[in-house]
PAZAPA-4460 file (N, C-alpha, C; in steps of 0.05 Angstrom, whole numbers, plus 32768, in hexadecimal, padded with zeros to 4 digits):
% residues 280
    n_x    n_y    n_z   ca_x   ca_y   ca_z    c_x    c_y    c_z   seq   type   mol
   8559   830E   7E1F   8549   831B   7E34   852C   8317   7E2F     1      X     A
   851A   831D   7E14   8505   8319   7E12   84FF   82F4   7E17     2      X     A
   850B   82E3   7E0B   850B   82C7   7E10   850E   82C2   7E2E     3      X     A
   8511   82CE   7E3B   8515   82CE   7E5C   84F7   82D3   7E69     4      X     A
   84F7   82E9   7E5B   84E0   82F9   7E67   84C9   82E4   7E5C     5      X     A
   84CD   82DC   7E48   84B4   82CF   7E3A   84AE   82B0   7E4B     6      X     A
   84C5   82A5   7E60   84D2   8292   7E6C   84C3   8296   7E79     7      X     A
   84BA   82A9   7E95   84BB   82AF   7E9F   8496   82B7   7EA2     8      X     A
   848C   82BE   7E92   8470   82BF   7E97   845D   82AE   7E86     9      X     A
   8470   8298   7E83   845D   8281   7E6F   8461   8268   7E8C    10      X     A
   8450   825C   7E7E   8456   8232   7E8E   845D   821F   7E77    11      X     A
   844D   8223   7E64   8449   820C   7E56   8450   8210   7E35    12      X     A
   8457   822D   7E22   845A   8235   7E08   8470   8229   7E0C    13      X     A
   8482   8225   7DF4   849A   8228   7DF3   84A7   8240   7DE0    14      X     A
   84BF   8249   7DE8   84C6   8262   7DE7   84E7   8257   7DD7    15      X     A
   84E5   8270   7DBE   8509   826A   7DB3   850B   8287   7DA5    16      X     A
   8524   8284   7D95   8535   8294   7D8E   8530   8292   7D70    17      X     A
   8528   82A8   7D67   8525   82A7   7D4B   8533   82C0   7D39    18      X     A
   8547   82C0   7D37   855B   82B4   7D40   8570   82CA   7D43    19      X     A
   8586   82B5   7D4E   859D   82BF   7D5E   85AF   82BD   7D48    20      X     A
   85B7   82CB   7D37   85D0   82CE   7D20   85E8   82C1   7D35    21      X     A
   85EE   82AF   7D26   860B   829A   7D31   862B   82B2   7D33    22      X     A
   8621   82C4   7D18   863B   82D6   7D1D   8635   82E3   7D34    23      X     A
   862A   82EE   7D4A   8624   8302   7D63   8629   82EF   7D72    24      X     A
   8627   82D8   7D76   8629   82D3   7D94   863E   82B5   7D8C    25      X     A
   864C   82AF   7D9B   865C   829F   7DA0   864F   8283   7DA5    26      X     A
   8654   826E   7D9F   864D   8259   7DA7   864E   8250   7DC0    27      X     A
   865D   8252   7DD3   8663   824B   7DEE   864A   8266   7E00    28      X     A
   8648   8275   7DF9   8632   828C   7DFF   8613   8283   7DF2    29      X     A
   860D   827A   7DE1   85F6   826D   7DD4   85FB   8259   7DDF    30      X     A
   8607   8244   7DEC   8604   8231   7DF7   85F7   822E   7E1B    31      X     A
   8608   8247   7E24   8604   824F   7E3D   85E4   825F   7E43    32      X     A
   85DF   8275   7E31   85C6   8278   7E2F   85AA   8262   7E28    33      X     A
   85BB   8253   7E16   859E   8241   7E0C   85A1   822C   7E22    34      X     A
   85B8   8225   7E32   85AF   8218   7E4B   859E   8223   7E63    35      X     A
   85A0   823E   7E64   859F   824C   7E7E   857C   824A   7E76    36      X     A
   8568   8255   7E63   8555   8256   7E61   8542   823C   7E5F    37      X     A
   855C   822A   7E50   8547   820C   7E4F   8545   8202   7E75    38      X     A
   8556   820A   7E7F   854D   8203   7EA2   853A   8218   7EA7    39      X     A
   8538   8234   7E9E   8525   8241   7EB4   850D   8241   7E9E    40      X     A
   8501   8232   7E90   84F2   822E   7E79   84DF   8210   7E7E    41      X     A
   84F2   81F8   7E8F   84EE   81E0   7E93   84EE   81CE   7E76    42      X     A
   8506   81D9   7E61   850C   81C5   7E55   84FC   81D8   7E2C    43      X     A
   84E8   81EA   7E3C   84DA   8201   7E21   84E4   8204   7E10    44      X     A
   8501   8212   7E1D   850E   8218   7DFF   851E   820B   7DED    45      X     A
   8514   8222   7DC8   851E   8216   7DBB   8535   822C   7DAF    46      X     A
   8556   8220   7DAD   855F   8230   7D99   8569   8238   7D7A    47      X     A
   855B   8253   7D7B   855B   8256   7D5B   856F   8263   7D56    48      X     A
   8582   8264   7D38   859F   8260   7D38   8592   826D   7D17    49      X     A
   85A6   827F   7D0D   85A6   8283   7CF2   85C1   8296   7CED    50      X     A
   85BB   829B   7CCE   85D4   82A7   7CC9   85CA   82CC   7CC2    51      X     A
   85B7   82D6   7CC5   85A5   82F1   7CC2   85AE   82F7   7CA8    52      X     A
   85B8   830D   7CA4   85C0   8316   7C8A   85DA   832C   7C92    53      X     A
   85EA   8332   7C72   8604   833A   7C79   85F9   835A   7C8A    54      X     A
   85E4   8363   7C7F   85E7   837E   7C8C   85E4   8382   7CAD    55      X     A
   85DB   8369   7CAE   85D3   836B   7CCF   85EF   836D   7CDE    56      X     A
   85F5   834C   7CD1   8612   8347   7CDC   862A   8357   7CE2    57      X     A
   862A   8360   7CBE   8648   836E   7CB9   8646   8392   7CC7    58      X     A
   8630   8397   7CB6   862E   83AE   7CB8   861E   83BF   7CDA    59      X     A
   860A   83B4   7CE4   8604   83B5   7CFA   8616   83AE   7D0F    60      X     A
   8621   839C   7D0D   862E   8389   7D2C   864E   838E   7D2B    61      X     A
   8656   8390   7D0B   8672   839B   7CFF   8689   8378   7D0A    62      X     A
   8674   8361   7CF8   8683   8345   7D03   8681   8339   7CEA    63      X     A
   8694   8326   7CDD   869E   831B   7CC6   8683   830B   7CBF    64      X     A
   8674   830C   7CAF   8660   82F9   7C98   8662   82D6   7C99    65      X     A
   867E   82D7   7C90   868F   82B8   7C92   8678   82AD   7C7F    66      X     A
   8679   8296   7C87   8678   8281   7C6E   865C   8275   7C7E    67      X     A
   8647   827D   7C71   8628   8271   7C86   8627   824F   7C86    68      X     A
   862E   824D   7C73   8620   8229   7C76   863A   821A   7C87    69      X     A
   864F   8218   7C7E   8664   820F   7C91   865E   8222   7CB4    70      X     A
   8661   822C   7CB9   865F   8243   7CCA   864F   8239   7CD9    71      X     A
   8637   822C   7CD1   8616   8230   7CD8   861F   8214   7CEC    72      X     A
   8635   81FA   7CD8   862A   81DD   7CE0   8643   81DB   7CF3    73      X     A
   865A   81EC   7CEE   8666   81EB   7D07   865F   81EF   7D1F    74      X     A
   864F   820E   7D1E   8648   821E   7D3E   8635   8203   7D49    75      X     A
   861F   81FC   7D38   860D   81E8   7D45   860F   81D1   7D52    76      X     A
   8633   81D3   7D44   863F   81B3   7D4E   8646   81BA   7D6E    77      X     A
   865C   81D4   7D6E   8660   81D8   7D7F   8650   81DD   7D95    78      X     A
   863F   81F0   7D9B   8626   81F0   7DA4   8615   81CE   7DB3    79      X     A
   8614   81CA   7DA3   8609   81A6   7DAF   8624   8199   7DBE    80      X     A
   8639   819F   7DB8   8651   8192   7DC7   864C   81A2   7DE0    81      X     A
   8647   81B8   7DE2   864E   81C5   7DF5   8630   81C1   7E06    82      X     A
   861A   81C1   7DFD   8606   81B8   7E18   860B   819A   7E1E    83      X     A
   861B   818B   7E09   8619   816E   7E16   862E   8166   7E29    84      X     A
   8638   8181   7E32   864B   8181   7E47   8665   817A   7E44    85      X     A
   866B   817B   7E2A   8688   8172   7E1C   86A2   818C   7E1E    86      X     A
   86BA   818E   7E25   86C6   81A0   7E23   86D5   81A0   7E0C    87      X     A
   86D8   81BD   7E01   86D5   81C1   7DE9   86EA   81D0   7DD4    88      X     A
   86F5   81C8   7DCB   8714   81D5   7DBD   8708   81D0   7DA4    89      X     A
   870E   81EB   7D94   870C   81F3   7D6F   8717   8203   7D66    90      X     A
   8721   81FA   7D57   8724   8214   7D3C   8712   8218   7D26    91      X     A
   8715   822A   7D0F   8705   8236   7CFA   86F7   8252   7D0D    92      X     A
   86DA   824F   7CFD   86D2   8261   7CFB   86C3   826A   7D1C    93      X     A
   86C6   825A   7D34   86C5   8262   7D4E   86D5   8257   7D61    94      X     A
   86EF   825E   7D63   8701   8250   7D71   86F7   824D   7D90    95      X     A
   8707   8236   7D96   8704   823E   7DBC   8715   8224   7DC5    96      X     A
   871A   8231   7DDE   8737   8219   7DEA   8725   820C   7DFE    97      X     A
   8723   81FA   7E03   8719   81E5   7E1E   86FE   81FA   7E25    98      X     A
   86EF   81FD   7E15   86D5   820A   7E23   86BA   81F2   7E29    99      X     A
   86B3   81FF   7E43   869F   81EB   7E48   8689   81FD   7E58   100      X     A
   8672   81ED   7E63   8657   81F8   7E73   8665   81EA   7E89   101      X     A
   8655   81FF   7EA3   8654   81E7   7EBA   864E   81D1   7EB5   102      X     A
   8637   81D0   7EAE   8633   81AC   7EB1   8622   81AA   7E96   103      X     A
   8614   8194   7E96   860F   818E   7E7C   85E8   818F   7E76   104      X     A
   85D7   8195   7E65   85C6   8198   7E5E   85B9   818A   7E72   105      X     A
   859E   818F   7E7D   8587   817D   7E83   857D   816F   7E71   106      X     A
   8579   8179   7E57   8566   816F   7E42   857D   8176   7E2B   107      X     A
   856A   8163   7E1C   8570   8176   7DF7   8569   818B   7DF8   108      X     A
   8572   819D   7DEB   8567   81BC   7DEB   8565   81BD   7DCC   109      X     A
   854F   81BC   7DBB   854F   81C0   7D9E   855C   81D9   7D97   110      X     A
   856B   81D3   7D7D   856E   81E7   7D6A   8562   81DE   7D52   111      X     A
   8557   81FD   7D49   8553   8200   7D2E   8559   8212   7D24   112      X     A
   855F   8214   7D07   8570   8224   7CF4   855D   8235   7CEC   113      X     A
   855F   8255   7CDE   8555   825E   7CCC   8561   8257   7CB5   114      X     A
   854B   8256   7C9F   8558   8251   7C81   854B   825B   7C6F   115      X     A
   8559   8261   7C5A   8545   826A   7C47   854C   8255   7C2C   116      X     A
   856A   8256   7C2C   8575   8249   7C0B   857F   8235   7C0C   117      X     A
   8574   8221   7BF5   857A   8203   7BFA   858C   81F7   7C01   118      X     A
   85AC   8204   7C07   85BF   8202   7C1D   85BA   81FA   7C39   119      X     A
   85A8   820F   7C3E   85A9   820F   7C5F   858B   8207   7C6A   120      X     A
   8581   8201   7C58   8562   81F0   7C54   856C   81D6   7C51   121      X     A
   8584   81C9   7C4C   8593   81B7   7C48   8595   81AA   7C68   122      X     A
   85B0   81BC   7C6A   85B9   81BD   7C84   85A8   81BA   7CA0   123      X     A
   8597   81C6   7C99   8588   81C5   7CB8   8572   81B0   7CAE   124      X     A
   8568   81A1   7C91   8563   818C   7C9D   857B   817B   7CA5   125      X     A
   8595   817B   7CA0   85A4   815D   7CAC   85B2   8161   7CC9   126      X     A
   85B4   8181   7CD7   85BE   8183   7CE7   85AC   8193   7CFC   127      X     A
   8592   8196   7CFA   857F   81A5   7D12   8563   8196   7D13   128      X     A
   8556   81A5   7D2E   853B   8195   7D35   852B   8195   7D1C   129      X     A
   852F   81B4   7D1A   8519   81C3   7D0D   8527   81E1   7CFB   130      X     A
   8513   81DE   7CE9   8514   81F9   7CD1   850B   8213   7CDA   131      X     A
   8509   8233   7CDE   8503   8249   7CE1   8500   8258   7CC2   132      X     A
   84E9   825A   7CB9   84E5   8264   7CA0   84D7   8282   7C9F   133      X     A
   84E3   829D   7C9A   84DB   82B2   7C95   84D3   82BD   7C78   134      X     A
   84BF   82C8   7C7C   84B7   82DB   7C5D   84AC   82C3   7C46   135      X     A
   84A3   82AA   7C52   849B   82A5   7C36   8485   8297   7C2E   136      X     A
   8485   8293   7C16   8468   828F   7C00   8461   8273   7C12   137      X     A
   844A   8266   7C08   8440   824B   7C0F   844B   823C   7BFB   138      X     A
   845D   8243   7BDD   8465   823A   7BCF   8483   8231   7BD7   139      X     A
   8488   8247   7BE4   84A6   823D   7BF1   84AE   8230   7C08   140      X     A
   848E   822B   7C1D   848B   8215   7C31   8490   8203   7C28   141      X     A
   847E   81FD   7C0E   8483   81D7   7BFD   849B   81D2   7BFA   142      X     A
   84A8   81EC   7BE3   84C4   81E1   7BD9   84D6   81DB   7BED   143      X     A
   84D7   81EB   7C0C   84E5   81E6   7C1A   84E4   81D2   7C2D   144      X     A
   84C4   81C6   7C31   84BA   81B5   7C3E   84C6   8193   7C2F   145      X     A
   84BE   819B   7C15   84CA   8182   7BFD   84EF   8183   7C00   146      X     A
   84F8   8192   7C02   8517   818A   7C07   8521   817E   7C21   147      X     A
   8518   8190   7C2F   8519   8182   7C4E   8518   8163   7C4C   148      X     A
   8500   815D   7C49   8500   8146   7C4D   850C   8132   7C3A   149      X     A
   850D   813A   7C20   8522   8128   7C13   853C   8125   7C21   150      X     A
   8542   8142   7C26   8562   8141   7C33   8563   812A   7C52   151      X     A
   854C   812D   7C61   8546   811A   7C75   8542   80F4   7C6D   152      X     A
   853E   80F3   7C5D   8533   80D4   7C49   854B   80CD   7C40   153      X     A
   855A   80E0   7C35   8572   80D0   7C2C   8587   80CC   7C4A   154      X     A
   858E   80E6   7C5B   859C   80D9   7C69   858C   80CB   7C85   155      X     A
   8578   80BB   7C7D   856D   80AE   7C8D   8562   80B3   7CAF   156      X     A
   855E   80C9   7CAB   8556   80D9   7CC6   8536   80E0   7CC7   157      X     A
   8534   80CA   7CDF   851C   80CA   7CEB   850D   80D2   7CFB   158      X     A
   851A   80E3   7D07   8511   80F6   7D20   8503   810B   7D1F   159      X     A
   84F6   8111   7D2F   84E2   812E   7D2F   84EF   8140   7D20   160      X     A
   84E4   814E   7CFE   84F2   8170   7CFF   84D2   8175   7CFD   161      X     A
   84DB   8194   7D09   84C3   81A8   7D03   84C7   81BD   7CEE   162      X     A
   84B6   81CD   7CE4   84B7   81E0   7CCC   84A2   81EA   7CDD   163      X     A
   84AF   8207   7CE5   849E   8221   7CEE   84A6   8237   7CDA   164      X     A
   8494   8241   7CDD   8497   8264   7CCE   8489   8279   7CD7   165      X     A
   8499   8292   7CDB   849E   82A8   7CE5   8489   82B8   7CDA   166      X     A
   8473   82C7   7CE6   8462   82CF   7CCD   845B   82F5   7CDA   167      X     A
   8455   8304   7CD5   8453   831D   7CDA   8431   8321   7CD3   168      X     A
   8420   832A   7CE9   8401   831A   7CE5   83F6   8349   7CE5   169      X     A
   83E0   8344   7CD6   83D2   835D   7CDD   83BA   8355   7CDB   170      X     A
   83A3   8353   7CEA   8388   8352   7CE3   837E   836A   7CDC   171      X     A
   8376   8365   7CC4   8367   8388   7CB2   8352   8383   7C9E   172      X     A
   833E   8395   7C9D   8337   8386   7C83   8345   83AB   7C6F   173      X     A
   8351   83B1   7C73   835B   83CB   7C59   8379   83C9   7C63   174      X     A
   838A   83BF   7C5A   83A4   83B7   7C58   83B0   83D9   7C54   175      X     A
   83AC   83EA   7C41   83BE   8404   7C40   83C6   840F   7C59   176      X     A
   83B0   8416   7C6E   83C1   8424   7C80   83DF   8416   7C94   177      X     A
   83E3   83F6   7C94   83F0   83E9   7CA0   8405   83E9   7C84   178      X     A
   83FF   83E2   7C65   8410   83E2   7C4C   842E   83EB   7C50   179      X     A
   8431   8405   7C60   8449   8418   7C5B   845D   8407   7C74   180      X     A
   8453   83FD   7C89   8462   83ED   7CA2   8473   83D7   7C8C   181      X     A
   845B   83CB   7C7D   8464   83AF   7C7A   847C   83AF   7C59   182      X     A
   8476   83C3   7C52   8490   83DA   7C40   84AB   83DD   7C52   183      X     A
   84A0   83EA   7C5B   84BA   83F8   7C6B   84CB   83D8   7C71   184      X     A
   84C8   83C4   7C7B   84D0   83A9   7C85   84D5   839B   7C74   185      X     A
   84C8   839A   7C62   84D1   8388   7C46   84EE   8398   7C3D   186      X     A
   84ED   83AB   7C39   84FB   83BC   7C2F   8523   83B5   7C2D   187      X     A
   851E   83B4   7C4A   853A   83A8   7C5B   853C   8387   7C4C   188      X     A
   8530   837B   7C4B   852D   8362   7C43   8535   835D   7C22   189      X     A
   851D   836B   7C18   851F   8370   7BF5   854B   837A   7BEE   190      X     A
   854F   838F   7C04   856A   8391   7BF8   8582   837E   7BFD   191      X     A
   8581   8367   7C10   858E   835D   7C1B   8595   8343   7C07   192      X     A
   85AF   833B   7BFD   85AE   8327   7BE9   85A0   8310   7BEE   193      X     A
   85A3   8306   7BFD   859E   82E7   7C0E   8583   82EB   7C0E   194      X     A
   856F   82FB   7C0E   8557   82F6   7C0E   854B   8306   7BEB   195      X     A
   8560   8315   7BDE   855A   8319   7BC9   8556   82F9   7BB5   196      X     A
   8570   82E7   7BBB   8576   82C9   7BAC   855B   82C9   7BB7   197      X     A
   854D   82C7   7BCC   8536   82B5   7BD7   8518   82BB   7BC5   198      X     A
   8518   82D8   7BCB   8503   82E0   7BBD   8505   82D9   7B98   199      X     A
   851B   82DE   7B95   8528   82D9   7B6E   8519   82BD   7B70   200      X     A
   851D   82AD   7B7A   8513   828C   7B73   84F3   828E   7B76   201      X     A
   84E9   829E   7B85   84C8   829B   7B87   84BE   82AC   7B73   202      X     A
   84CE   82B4   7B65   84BC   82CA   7B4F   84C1   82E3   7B51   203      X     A
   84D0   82E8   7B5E   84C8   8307   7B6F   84F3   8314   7B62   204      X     A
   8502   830E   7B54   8510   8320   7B4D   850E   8338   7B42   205      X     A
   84F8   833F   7B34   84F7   8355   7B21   84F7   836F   7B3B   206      X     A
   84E6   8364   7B51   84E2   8374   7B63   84FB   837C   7B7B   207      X     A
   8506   8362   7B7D   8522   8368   7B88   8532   837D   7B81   208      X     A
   8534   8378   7B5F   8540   838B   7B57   8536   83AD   7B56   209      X     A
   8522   83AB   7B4C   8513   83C5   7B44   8519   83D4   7B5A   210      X     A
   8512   83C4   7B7C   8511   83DC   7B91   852E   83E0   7B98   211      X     A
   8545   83CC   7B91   8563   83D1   7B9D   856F   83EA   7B91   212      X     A
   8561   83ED   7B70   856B   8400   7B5A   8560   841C   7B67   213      X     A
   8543   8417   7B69   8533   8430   7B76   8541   8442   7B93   214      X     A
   854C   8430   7BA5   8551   843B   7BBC   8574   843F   7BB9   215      X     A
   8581   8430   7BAB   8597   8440   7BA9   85A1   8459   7B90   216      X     A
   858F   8456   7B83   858D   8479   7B74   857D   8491   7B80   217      X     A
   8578   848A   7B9F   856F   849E   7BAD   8551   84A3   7BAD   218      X     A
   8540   848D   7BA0   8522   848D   7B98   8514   8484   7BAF   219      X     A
   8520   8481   7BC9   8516   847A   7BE4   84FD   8474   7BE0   220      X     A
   84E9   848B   7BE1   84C2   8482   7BE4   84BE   846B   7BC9   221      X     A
   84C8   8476   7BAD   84BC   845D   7B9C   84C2   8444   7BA6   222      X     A
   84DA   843F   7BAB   84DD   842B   7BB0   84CE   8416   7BC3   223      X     A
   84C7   8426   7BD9   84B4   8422   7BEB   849A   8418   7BE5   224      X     A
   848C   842B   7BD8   8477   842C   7BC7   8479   8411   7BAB   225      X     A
   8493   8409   7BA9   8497   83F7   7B8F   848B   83DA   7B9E   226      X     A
   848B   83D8   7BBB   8487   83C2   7BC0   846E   83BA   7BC1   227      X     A
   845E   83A9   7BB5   8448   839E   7BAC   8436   8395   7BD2   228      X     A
   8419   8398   7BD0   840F   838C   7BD9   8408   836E   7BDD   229      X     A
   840D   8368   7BCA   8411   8349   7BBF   8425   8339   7BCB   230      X     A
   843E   8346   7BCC   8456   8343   7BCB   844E   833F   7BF5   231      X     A
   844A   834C   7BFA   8447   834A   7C1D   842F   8334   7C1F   232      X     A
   8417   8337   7C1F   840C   8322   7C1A   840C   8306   7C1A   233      X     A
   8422   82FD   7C09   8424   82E7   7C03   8434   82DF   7C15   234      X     A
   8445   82E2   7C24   8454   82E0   7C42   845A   82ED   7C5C   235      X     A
   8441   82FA   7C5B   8436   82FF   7C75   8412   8309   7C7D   236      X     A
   840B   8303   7C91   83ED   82F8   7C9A   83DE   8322   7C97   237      X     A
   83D7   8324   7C7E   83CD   833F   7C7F   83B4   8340   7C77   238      X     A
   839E   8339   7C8B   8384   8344   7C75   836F   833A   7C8D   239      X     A
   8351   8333   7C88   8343   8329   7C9C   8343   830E   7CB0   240      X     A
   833B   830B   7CBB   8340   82FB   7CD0   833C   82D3   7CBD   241      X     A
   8327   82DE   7CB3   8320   82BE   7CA6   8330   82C2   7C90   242      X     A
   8340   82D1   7C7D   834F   82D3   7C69   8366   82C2   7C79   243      X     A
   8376   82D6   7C93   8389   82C0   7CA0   8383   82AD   7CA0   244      X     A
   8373   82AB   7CA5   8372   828B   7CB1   8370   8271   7C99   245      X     A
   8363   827C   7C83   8361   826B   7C6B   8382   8267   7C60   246      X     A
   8392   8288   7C62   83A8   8281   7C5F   83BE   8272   7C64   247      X     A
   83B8   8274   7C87   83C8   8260   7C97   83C0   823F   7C8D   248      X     A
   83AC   8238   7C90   83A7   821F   7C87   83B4   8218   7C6E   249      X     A
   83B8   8226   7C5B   83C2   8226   7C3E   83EC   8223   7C46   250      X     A
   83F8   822B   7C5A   8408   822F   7C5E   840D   820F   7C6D   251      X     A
   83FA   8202   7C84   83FB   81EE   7C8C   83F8   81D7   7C75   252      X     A
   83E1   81D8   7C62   83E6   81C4   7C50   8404   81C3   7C38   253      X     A
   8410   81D8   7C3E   8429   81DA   7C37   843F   81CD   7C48   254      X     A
   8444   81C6   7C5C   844E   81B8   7C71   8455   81CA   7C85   255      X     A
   844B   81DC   7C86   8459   81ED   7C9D   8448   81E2   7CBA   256      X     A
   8456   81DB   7CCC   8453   81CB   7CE5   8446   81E3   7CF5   257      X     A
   8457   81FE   7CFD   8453   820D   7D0B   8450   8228   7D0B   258      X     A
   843D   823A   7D10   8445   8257   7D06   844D   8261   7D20   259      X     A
   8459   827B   7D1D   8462   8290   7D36   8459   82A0   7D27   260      X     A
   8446   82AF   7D34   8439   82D0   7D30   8442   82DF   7D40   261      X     A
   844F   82FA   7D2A   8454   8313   7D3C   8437   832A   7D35   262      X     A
   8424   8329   7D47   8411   8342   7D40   8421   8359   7D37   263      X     A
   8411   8366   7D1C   841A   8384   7D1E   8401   838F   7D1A   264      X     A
   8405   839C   7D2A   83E2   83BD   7D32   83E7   83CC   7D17   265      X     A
   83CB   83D3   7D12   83CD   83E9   7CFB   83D7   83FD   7D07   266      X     A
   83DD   8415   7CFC   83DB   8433   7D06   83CA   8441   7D17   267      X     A
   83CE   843F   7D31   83C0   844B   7D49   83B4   8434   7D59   268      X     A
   83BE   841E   7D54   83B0   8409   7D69   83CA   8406   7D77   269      X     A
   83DC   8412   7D7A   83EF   840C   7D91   83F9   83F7   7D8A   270      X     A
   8419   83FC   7D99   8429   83E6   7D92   8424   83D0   7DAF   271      X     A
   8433   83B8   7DA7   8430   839C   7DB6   8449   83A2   7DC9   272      X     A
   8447   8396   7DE4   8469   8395   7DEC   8460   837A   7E04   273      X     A
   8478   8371   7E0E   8474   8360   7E24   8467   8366   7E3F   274      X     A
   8449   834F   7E39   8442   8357   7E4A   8422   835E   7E46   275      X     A
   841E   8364   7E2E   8409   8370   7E25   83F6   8362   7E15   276      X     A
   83D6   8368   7E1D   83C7   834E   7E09   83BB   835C   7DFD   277      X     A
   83B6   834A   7DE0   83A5   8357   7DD3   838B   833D   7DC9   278      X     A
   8377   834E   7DC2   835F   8339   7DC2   8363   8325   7DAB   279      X     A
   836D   831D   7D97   8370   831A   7D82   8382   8304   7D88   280      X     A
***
């Protein structure tokens, strides 16, 4: 709906999905959608495809986890069969009997993967346009920027990928009063395994741990409070305007192709919604 809407009062951005967890929506349904927008878009959109995390999945949506990396290169297969107008019979992990679109794509419609772990940092370099990278260091742009493309060099693939990352922006120059937002958000993240492995490899286990121990012995605020300013900082845009900007460049000479900024307002500058500008 928002990718519609976003359709809809642009000409020339291009507009995607960051992302659509493969367990919620069906492939023949992500295929039908990501056709329907790339026509009323003129070709804009891009789709983004990931595997979120179990609590989203399992526990929010109440749908099986399954197996992400198999899971991930099937749906994508199927998915591209199905805009290239192919009718479509499977088994595993998304069955379907003779499914097809009316008719068949106008264009390529890109997909790209979110990834975090050298599995699926793997995968979506050999099987997508492009990478979707959340929460991380400029240290983990390289390492992930440096596998990519080995994984692309060996299996001889020459074609456009992009490396975008997802970034959560505040212009401030006193970080505390916005601190407790960007807590509260990490928080969900810090407990979640798949991004605990992520953070463990950049340095950051002691802290994984410390806040998982803190909030399930009932220590809710420390835990909160356990999470470092540093720790946000380092993967996401928090401080003055020329600080961003030095940062972003530091993130580009890391290979990152593309950023997506979500503004967040401090405390009393009102929230953003569709539709709405802000000077900045």
């Amino acid at each position: 709906t928002q990718a519609a809407s976003a359709v809809a009062a642009t000409t020339t951005m291009r507009v995607g999905t960051a992302i659509i967890p493969i367990q919620t929506r069906d492939p023949l349904l992500a295929a039908m959608t990501a056709q329907s927008l790339s026509d009323l878009s003129g070709g804009r959109f891009v789709l983004g495809l990931g595997t979120s995390t179990s609590v989203i999945v399992e526990d929010w949506h109440g749908r099986p986890w399954g197996k992400p990396l198999a899971g991930t290169r099937e749906y994508v297969n199927l998915v591209r069969q199905l805009l290239a107008g192919e009718r479509v019979t499977a088994e595993g992990a998304f069955p379907m009997r003779r499914s097809s679109l009316a008719r068949r794509s106008q264009g390529a419609i890109p997909i790209y993967l979110g990834a975090l772990n050298d599995g699926m940092l793997r995968l979506a370099a050999e099987i997508a346009d492009g990478v979707i990278l959340n929460f991380v260091s400029t240290r983990q742009v390289k390492r992930a920027v440096d596998l990519i493309r080995a994984t692309r060099r060996d299996l001889r693939l020459d074609a456009p990928f992009e490396v975008a990352v997802f970034f959560r922006a505040t212009v401030t120059d006193d970080i505390a009063p916005v601190l407790p937002r960007y807590q509260q958000e990490m928080l969900t993240y810090l407990m979640s395994p798949v991004y605990q492995k992520f953070f463990g490899a950049d340095g950051w286990g002691e802290l994984c741990e410390s806040t998982a121990r803190r909030w399930t012995t009932g220590e809710r605020e420390s835990a909160l409070a356990n999470i470092p300013a540093t720790f946000i900082q380092e993967r996401a845009l928090v401080g003055s305007a020329s600080a961003i900007k030095v940062q972003l460049q530091a993130y580009a000479e890391a290979g990152m192709d593309t950023a997506f900024i979500l503004p967040v307002p401090p405390p009393g500058a009102g929230e953003f919604g569709i539709g709405q500008q802000t000077g900045r």
